[in-house]
C-alpha positions in Angstrom: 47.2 32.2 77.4 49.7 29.0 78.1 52.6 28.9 76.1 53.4 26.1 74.8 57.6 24.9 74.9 59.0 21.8 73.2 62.3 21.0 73.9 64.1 18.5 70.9 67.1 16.9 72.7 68.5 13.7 73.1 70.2 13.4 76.2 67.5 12.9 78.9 69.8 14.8 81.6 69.6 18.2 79.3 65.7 17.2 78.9 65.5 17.6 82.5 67.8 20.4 83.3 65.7 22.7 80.6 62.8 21.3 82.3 63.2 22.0 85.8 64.4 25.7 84.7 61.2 26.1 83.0 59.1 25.3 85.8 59.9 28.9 86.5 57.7 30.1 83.8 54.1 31.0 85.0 51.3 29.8 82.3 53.9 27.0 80.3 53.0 24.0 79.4 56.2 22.1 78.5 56.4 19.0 75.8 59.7 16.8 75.3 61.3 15.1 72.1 63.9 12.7 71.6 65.0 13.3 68.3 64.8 15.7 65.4 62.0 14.0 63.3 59.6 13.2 66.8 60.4 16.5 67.5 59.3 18.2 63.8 56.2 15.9 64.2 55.3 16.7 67.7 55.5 20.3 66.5 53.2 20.2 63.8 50.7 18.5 66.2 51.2 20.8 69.3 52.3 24.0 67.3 54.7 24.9 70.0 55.4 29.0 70.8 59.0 28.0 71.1 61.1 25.3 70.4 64.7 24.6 72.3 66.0 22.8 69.7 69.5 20.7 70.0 71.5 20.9 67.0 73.4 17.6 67.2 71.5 14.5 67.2 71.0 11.0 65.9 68.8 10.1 63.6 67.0 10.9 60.5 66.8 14.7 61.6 69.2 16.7 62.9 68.4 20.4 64.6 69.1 22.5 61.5 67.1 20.4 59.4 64.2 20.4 61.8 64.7 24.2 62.3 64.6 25.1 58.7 61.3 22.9 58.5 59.9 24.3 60.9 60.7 28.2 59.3 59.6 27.0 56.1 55.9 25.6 57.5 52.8 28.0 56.8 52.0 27.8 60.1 54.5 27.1 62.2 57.1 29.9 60.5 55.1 32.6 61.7 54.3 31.5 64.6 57.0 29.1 66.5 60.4 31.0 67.4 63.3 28.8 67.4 66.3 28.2 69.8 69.3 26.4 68.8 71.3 24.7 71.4 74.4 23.3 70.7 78.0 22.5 72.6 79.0 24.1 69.2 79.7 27.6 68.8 82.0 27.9 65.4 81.6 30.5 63.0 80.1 28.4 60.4 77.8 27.2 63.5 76.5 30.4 63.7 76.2 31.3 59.7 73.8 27.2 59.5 72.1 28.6 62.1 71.4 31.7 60.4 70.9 30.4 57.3 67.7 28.1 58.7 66.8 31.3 60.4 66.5 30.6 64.0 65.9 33.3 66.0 68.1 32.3 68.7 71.7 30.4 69.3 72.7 29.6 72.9 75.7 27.4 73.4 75.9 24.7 76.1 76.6 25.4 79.0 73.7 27.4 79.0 73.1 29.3 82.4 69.9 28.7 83.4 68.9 32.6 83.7 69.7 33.1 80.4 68.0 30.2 79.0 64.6 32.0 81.1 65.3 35.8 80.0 65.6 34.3 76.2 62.6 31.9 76.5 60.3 35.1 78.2 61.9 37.5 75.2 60.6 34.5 72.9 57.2 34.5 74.4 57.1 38.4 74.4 57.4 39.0 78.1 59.8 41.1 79.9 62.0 40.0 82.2 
């Protein structure tokens, strides 16, 4: 079965960096978003296994908000494990994170190995 990944950011460069470490992945099919609300609507559409989900972004919708909609769908809260990525790593960070229960927090700059061993834990496969 493909996975399916969609990664909510809005700097293009982190877009691609996430990207091109994904292309590691066997069977992954890999959607992008610019923002937080094309991001919560591309996910209702594509139902994406895992989301890498910035948490600072313009816009109507920033990552916890789209996080906590996404945890609170029918559909998509059992089914869609999310990934918050952020520059930000403060205490209260963590506890917004928590509290829109993402399953994951990784803090920029990310190493790319780590991003992969959390994505494949995400997606049920070991490493």
């Amino acid at each position: 079965m493909t996975a399916r990944i969609l990664i909510v950011d809005d700097q293009p460069d982190i877009r691609k960096l996430i990207r091109l470490t994904l292309q590691h992945l066997d069977d992954a099919e890999v959607f992008e978003a610019e923002n937080g609300l094309d991001g919560w609507l591309m996910a209702q559409d594509i139902k994406p296994n895992v989301m890498l989900l910035d948490v600072m972004m313009p816009g109507e919708l920033d990552g916890y908000q789209v996080c906590d909609k996404v945890k609170k769908h029918p559909e998509l809260g059992r089914t869609t494990k999310v990934i918050l990525l952020t520059a930000r790593a403060q205490k209260e960070d963590l506890e917004q994170g928590r509290k829109v229960a993402c399953d994951a927090y990784l803090t920029k700059a990310f190493s790319p190995l780590k991003l992969l061993d959390l994505v494949d834990n995400m997606l049920g496969r070991s490493t």
